[in-house]
MIZA-611652 format. One record per residue (C-alpha): z negated, x, y negated. Coordinates in Angstrom, 2 decimals. Layout:
BEGIN
PT         z         x         y
PT         Z         X         Y
...
END
This chain:
BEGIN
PT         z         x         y
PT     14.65     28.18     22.65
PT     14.73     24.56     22.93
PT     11.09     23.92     23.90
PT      9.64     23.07     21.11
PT      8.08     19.70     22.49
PT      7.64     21.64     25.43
PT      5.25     23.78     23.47
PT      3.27     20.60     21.49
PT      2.43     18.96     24.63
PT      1.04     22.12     26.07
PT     -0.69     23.04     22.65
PT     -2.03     19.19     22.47
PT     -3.40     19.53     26.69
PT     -5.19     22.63     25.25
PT     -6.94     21.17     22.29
PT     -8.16     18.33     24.38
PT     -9.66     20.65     27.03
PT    -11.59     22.20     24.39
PT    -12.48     18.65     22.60
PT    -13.51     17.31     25.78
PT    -15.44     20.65     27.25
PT    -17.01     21.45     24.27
PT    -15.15     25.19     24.23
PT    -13.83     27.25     21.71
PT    -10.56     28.26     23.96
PT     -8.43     27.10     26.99
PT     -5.42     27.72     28.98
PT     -4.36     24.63     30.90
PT     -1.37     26.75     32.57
PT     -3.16     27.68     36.09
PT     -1.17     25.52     38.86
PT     -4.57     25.33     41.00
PT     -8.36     26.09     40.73
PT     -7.83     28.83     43.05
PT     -5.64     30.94     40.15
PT     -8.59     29.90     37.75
PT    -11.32     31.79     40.27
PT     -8.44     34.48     40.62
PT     -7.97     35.04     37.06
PT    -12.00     35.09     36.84
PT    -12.52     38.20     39.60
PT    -10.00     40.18     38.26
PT    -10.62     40.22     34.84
PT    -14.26     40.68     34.95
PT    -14.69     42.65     37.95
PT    -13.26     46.16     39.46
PT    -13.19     47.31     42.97
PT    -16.74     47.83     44.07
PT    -18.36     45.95     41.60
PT    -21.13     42.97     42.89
PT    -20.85     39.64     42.31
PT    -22.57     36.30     42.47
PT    -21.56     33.06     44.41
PT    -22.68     30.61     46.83
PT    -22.84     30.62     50.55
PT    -20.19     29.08     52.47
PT    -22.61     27.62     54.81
PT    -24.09     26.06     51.73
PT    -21.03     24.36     50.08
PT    -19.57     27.59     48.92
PT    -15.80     28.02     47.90
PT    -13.98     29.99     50.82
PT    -11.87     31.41     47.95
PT    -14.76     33.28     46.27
PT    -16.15     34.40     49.57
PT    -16.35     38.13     51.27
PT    -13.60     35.77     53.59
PT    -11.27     35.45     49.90
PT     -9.56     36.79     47.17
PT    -12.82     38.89     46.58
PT    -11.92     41.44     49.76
PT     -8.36     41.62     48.49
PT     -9.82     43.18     45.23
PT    -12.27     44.94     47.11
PT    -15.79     43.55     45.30
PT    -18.96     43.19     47.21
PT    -20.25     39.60     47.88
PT    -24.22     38.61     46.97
PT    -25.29     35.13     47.68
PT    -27.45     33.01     45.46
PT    -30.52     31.93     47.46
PT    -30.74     28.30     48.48
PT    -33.35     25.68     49.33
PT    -31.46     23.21     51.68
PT    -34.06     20.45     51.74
PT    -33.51     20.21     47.53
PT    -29.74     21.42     47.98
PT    -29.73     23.59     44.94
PT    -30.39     27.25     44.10
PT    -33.56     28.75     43.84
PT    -34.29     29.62     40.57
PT    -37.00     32.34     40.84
PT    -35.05     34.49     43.88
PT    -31.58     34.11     42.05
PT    -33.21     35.38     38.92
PT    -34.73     38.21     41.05
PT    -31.98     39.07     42.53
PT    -29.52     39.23     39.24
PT    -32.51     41.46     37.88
PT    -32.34     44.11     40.84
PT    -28.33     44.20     42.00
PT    -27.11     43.99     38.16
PT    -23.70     42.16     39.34
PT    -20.60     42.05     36.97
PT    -19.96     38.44     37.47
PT    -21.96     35.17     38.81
PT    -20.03     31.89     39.96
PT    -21.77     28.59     40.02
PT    -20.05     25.60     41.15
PT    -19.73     24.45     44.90
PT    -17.49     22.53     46.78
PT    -20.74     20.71     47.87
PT    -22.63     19.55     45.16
PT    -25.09     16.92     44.95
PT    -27.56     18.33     42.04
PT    -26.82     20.02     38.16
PT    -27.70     23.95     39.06
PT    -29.80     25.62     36.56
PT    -27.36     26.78     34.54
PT    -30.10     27.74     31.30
PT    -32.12     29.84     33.86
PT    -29.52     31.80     35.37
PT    -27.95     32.04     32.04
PT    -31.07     34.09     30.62
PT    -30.92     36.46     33.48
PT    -27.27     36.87     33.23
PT    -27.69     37.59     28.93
PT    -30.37     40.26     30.16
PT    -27.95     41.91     32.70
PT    -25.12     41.87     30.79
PT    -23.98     39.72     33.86
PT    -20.39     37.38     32.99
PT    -22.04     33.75     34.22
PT    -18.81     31.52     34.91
PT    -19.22     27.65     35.52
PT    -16.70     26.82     39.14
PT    -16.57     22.91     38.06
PT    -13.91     22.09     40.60
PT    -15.87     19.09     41.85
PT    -17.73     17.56     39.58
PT    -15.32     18.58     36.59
PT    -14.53     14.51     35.55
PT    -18.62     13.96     35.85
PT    -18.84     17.01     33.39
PT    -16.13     15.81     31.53
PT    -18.04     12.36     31.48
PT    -21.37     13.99     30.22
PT    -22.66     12.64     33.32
PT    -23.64     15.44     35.33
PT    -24.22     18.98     32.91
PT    -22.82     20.27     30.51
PT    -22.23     24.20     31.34
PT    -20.94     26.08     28.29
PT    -23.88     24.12     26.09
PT    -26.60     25.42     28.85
PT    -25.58     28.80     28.93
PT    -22.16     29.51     31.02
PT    -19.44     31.34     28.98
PT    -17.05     30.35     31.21
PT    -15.87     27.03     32.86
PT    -12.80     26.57     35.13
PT    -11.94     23.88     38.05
PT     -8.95     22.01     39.61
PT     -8.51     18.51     37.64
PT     -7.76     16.45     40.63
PT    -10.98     15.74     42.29
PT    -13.85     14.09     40.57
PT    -11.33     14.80     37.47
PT     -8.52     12.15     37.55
PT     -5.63     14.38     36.93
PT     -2.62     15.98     38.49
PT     -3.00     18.87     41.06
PT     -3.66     21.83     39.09
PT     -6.25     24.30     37.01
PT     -7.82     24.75     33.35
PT    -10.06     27.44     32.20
PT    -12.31     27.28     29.03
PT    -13.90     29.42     27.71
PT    -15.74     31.14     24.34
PT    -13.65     32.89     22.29
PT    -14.21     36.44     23.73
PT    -14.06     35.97     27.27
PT    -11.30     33.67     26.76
PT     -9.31     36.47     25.09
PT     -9.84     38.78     27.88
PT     -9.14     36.09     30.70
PT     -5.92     35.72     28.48
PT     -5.22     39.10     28.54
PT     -4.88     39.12     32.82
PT     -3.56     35.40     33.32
PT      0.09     36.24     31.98
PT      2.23     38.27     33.94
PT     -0.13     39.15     36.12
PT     -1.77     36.13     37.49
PT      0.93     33.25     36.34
PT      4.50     33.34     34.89
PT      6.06     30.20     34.50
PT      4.27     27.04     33.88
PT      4.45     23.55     35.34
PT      5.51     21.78     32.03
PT      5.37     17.99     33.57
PT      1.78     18.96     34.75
PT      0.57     20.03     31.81
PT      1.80     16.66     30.21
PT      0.30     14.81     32.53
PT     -2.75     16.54     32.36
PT     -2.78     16.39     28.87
PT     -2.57     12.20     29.34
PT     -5.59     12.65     31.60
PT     -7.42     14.17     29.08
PT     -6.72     11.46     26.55
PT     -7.96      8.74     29.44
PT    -10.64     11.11     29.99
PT    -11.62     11.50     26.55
PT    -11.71      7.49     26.36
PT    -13.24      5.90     29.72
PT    -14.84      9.01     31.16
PT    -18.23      7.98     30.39
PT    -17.90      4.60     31.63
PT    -16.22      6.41     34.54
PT    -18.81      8.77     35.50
PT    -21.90      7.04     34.95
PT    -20.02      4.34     37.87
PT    -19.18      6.97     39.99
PT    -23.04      8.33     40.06
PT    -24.25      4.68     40.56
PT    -22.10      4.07     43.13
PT    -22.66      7.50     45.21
PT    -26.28      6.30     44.95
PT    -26.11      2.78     46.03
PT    -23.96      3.76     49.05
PT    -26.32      6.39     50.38
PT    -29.42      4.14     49.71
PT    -27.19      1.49     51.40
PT    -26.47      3.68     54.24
PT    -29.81      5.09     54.78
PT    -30.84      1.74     55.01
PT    -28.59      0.86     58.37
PT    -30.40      4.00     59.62
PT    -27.45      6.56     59.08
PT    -29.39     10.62     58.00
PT    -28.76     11.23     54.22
PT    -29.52     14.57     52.93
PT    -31.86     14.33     49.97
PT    -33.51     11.22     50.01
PT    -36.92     12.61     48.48
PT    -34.53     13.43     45.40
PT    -32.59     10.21     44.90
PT    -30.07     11.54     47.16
PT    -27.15     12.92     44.61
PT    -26.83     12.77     41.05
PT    -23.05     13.28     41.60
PT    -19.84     11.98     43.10
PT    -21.17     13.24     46.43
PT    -22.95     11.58     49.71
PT    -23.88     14.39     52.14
PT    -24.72     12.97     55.61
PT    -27.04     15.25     58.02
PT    -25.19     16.77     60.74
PT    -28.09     18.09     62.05
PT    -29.67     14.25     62.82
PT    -26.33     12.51     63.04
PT    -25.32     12.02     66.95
PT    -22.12     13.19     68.13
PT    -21.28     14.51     64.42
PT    -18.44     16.54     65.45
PT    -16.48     13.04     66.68
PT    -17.92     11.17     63.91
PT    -14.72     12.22     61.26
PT    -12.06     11.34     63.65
PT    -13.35      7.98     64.35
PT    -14.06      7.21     61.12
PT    -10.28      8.27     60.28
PT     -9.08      5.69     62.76
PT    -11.03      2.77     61.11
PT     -9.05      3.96     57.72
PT    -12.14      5.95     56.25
PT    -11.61      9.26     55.50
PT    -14.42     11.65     55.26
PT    -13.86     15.61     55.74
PT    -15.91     17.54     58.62
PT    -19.12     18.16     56.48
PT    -19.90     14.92     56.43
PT    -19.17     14.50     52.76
PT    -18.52     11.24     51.58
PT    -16.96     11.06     47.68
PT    -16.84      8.02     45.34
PT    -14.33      9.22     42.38
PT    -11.28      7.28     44.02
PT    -13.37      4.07     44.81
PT    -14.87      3.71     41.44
PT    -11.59      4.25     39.64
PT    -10.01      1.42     41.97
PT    -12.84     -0.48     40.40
PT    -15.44     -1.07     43.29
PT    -18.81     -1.06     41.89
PT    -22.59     -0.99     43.55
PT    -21.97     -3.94     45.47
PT    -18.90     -2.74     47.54
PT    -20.55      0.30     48.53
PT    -22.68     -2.45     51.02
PT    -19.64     -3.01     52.01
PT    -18.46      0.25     52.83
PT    -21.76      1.60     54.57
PT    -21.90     -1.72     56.78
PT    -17.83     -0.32     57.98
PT    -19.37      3.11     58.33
PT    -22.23      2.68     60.39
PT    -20.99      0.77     62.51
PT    -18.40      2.88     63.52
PT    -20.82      5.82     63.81
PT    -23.20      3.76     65.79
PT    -20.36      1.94     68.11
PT    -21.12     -1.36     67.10
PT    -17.85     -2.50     67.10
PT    -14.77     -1.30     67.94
PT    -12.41      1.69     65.31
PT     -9.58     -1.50     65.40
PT    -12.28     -4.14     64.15
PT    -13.26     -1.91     61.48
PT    -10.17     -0.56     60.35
PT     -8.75     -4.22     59.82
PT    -12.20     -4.57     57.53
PT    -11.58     -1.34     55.64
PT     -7.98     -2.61     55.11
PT     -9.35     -5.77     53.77
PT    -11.68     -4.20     51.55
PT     -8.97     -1.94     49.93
PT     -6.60     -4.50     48.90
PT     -9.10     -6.20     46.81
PT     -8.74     -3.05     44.47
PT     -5.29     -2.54     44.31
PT     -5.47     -1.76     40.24
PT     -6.12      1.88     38.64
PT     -9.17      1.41     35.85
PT    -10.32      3.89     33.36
PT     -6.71      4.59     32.43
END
């Protein structure tokens, strides 16, 4: 009793997740895309089954490795087959493989992503199978969200779930949607079993992210491509390795740099960290929170000329840190909201 706003702010946050995603249902209820990729594996697959995901040494999600919830449930881990030089699946071996191993469910998605996978391929192996293909936007949900990047559940994915508070502008958290019948059944495992009570403020504030999505999120994700492509063309230029160059390096949020021709790679994160640029070990560098502080092509110069230099030893972590602090005051105002 008493939650009857409660209960219209949810219902709203789930109407928008299907405006926005193009679904038929939703649950915006998960407190993390980790309980979405829970609530996936255990609905649609039983101990023993196979399924589908990528390689951790390819961007995979730890969570939906042999290493995650999948050993707790006791399923058997394939791996899609990848080209590294393209960074993206390989279409004719994935389609193969789905064909001869028959698993119950295949994940796309990737916590690195430079490239749309080929969703409509997979999809038509998947329909022949009787395979469950699910859509693991985590990363590149606001560039979905944006019609920027693909569109999953229009190429062929019957399922889509993510966090909302990476390339998505949101607060810390999970949605799922979903057609109707898969929906239904996700439905029927989520609640007790997966998640009791929800995060009401979340939801409200996720809801208002889907509103600001809903309005600036092309504007939004069109910069945030531009801008991941500007600052690898900008650092490729000062002679720092870029995967993907003979593909227009990313057509995402994304900037992968090549450990394998970067010198001293393993130091380069924590010097960059003391010159105020953070990067994670990979090296992946991510544009979402730039753009939406408003930098466009022209900062990313900017923020290469900081970076290589620091990788290079030009100058010293102090000299560059006081330029990175420089640089971020100029964008001290939220856009696209």
């Amino acid at each position: 009793m008493g939650c009857k706003f409660i209960n219209q702010a949810e219902s709203i946050a789930r109407e928008l997740v299907r405006d926005v995603f193009g679904s038929k249902w939703a649950d915006v209820t998960p407190l993390s895309g980790h309980i979405t990729d829970m609530t996936l594996l255990s609905t649609f697959a039983r101990r023993g089954d196979k399924i589908l995901t990528m390689g951790t040494e390819y961007g995979g999600y730890f969570g939906t490795s042999e290493a995650g919830f999948p050993r707790i449930l006791g399923l058997v881990n394939l791996y899609f087959p990848f080209e590294k030089d393209r960074w993206n699946i390989e279409i004719e071996k994935t389609v193969e493989l789905i064909t001869n191993e028959v698993p119950k469910l295949v994940i796309l998605g990737a916590s690195y992503i430079l490239f749309p996978h080929p969703v409509e391929q997979i999809a038509k192996a998947c329909r022949e199978t009787g395979t469950v293909l699910a859509y693991d936007g985590s990363h590149v949900l606001g560039l979905i969200a944006g019609g920027a990047f693909q569109q999953p559940l229009k190429e062929g994915a019957r399922i889509l779930v993510g966090s909302t508070h990476k390339s998505f502008f949101g607060p810390q958290g999970g949605i799922m949607a979903a057609f109707k019948p898969e929906g239904e059944q996700m439905k029927e495992t989520i609640f007790p079993a997966i998640m009791d009570n929800a995060h009401w403020n979340r939801i409200a504030a996720l809801a208002q992210a889907l509103l600001e999505m809903k309005r600036f999120g092309r504007k939004y994700a069109a910069q945030v491509i531009r801008n991941s492509r500007a600052l690898a063309e900008a650092l490729d230029e000062r002679g720092i390795p870029v995967r993907c160059k003979d593909y227009g390096y990313t057509a995402s949020h994304q900037v992968l740099l090549d450990m394998d021709r970067l010198k001293d790679s393993a130091q380069v994160p924590d010097k960059l960290e003391q010159a105020n640029v953070i990067v994670d070990r990979g090296i992946r560098l991510g544009t979402s929170e730039m753009t939406r502080r408003g930098m466009q092509e022209r900062d990313m110069n900017d923020i290469a000329e900081i970076i290589a230099k620091v990788i290079r030893s030009q100058e010293t972590v102090s000299t560059a840190r006081r330029k990175a602090t420089v640089l971020a005051r100029k964008f001290r105002q939220v856009r696209y909201a």
